[in-house]
N, C-alpha and C positions, 0 to 999 in steps of 0.2 A: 028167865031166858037163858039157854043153853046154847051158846060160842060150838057148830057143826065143825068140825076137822075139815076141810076142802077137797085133800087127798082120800077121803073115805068117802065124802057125800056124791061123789062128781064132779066138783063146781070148777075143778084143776083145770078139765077142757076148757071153761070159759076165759078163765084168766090165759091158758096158754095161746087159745086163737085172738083176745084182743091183742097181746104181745107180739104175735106173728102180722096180724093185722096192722100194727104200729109199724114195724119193720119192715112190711111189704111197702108201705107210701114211703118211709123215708128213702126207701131204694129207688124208688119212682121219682121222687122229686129232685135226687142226684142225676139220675138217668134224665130225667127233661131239663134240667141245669146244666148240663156238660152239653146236651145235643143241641141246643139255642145261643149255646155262649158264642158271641162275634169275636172271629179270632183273626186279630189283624196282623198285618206283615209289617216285620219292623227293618226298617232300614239297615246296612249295616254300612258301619261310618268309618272312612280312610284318614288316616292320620296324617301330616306332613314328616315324615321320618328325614328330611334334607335339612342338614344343619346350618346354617348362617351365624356368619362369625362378624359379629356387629360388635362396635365397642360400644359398651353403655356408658353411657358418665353416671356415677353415683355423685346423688347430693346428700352428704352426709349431714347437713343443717337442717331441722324442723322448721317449717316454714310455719310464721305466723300469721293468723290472718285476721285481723282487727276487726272485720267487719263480719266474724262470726255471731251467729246467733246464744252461741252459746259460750258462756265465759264460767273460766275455769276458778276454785275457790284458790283465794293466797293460801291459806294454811292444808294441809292434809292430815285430817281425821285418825 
């Protein structure tokens, strides 16, 4: 059995029109994906730029809370 050359026998046109073939859908399916796609309006959101001059109180104490669920080990690993 004798392996034909592609480029000598003809066979190039076949492989070159499935290749274009392949190419023409994936353009296609770009082309129906962009023209279907729901494009929605997005809000555009106003910030409060007015500063308020509040005093905080920091609580610099961790508060403990006994009736956590979850309890902490004595030792650290």
């Amino acid at each position: 059995m004798k392996i034909e050359n592609p480029f000598e026998s003809g066979h190039i046109k076949n492989y070159l029109l499935l290749y274009a073939g392949v190419v023409v859908i994936m353009v296609l399916f770009f082309i129906a994906s962009s023209l279907f796609q729901d494009i929605e309006s997005v809000e555009t959101k106003v910030f409060n730029t007015e500063i308020q001059e509040k005093a905080v109180e920091l609580n610099l104490e961790p508060e403990v809370n006994a009736s956590s669920k979850f309890k902490l080990l004595d030792k650290a690993y």
